[in-house]
C-alpha positions as CSV (number, residue, x, y, z in Angstrom):
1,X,34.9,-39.5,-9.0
2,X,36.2,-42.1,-6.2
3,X,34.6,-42.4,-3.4
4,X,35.3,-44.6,0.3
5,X,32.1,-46.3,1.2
6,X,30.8,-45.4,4.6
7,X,28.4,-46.8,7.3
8,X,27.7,-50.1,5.1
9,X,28.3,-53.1,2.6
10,X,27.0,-52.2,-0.6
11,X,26.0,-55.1,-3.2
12,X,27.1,-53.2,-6.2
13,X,27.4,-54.8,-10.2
14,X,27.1,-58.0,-8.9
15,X,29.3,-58.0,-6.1
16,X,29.6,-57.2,-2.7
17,X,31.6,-54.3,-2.0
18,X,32.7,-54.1,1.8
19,X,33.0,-50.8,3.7
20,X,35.7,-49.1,3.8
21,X,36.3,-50.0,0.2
22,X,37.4,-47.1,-2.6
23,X,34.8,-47.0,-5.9
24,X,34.9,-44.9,-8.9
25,X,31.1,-43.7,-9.7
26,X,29.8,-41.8,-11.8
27,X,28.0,-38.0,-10.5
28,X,24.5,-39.7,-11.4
29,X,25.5,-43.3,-9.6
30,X,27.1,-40.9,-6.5
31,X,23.7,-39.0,-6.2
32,X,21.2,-42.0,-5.3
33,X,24.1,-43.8,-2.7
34,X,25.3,-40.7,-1.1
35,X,24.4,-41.5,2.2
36,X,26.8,-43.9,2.2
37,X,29.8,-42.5,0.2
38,X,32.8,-40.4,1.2
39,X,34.3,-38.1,-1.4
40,X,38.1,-38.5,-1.8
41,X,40.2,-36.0,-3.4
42,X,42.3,-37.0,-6.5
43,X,45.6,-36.7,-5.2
44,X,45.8,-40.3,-4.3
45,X,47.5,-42.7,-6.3
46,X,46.0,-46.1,-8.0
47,X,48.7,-47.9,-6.4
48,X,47.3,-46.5,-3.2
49,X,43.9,-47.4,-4.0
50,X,44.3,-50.8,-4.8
51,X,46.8,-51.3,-1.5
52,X,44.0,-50.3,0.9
53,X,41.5,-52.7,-1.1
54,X,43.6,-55.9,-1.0
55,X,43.7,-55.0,3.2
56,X,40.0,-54.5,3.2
57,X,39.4,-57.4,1.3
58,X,42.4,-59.2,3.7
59,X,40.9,-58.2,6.8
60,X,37.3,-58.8,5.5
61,X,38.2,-62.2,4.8
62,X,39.3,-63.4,7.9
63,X,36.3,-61.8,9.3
64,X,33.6,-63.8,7.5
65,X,36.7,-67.2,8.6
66,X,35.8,-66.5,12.0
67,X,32.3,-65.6,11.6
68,X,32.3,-69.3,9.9
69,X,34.1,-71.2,12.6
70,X,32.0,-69.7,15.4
71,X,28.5,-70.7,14.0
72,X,30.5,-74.3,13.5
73,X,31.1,-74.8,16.9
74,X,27.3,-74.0,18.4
């Protein structure tokens, strides 16, 4: 099942996922993080999927750039 991640980073296998990001877990992975998962329905394509990723993971990056620069300057 996919999911969109909600409300919260997740540091899942070994990485950190960013909200906002799509994941594919399984029904016994889904139960224990629910709190933080929104269920998406199947109609969407991987293509679609991995578009809104690469934006999250754009826009996440420039975040955490100008999180950098601003404890630089203190």
């Amino acid at each position: 099942m996919k999911y969109k991640l909600i409300k919260t980073d997740l540091f899942l296998n070994g990485r950190l996922t960013p909200e906002g990001t799509i994941i594919e877990l399984s029904e016994k992975e889904s139960s224990t993080l629910s709190m933080y998962l929104e269920e998406l329905e199947e109609i969407q394509s991987d293509t679609n999927v991995r578009k809104i990723n690469s934006e999250i993971a754009s826009n996440s990056e420039k975040f955490t750039t100008k999180i950098k620069r601003g404890k630089n300057e203190n």
